[in-house]
C-alpha positions as CSV (number, residue, x, y, z in Angstrom):
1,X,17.6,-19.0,-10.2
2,X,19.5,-16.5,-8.2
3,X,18.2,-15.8,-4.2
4,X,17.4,-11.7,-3.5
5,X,19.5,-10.8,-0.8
6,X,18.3,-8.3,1.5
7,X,20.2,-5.2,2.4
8,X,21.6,-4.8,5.6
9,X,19.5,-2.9,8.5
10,X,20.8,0.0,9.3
11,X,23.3,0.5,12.0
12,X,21.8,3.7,13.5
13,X,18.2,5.1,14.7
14,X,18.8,8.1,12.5
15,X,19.3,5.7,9.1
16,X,16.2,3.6,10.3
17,X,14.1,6.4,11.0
18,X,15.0,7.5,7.3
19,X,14.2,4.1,5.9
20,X,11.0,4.0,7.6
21,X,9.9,7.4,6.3
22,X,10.9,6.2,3.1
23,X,9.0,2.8,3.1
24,X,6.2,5.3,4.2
25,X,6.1,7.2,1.6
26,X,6.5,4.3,-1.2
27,X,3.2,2.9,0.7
28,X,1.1,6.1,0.9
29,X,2.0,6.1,-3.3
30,X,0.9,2.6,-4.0
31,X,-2.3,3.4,-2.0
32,X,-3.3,6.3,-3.6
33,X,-2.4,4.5,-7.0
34,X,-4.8,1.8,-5.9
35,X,-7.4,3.8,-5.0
36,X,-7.3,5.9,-8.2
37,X,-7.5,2.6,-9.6
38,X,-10.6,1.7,-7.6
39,X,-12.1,4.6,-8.6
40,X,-11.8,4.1,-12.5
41,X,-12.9,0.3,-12.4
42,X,-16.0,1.4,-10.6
43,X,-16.8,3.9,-13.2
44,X,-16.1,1.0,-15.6
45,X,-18.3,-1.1,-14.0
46,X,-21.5,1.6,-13.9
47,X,-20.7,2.6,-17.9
48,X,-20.5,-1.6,-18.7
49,X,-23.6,-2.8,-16.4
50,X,-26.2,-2.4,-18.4
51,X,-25.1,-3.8,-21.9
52,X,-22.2,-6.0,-20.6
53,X,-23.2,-7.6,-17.0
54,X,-20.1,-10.1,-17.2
55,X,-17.5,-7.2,-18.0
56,X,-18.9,-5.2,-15.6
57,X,-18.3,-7.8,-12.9
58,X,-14.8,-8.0,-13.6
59,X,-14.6,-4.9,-13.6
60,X,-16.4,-4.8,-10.2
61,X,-14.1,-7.4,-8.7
62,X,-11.1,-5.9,-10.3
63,X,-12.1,-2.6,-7.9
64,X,-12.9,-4.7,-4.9
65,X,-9.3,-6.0,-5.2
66,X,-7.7,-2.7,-5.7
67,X,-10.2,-1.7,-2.5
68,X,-8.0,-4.8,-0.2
69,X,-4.9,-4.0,-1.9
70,X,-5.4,0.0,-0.5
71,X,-6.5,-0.9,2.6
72,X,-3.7,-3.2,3.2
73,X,-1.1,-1.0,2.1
74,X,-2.7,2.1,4.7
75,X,-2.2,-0.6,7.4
76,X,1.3,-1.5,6.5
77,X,1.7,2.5,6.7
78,X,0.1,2.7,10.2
79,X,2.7,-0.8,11.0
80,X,5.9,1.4,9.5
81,X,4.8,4.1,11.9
82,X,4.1,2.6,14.9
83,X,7.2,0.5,14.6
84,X,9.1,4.2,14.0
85,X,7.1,5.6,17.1
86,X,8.8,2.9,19.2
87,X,11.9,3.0,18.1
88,X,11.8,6.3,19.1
89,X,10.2,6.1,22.5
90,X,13.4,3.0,23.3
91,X,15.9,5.8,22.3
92,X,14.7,8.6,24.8
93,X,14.3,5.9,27.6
């Protein structure tokens, strides 16, 4: 088993300020994924409820976990950009 290295963190404000937009936007993507996917196991779950109660509860608890898994990748966003905000306020100090 091989380790991941990391890359190295960039040297200047203007290259970290690019890869925090860029983590950004690879965030606001897997949220809206997740939420679309939210969407469609809740439809899943109303369609199986009736006739299949035990499907319909995974299905239910597969879009609860999609739910988390948006909501925690909007806060990582909000983390990214507050992290870019001060970065930011240091340089103009």
């Amino acid at each position: 088993m091989t380790a991941k290295t990391t890359p190295p963190a960039p040297d200047n404000s203007a290259e970290l300020s690019g890869h925090m937009a860029e983590m950004s936007d690879i965030l606001i993507a897997q949220a809206r994924e997740l939420n679309m996917i939210f969407t469609a196991m809740t439809g899943q779950t109303k369609k199986n409820l009736a006739n299949w109660p035990g499907i319909a509860r995974s299905y239910a608890h597969l879009a609860i976990r999609a739910q988390a898994n948006c909501r925690a990748s909007l806060e990582a966003v909000a983390r990214v950009e507050r992290a870019a905000r001060t970065g930011r306020d240091d340089d103009a100090d």
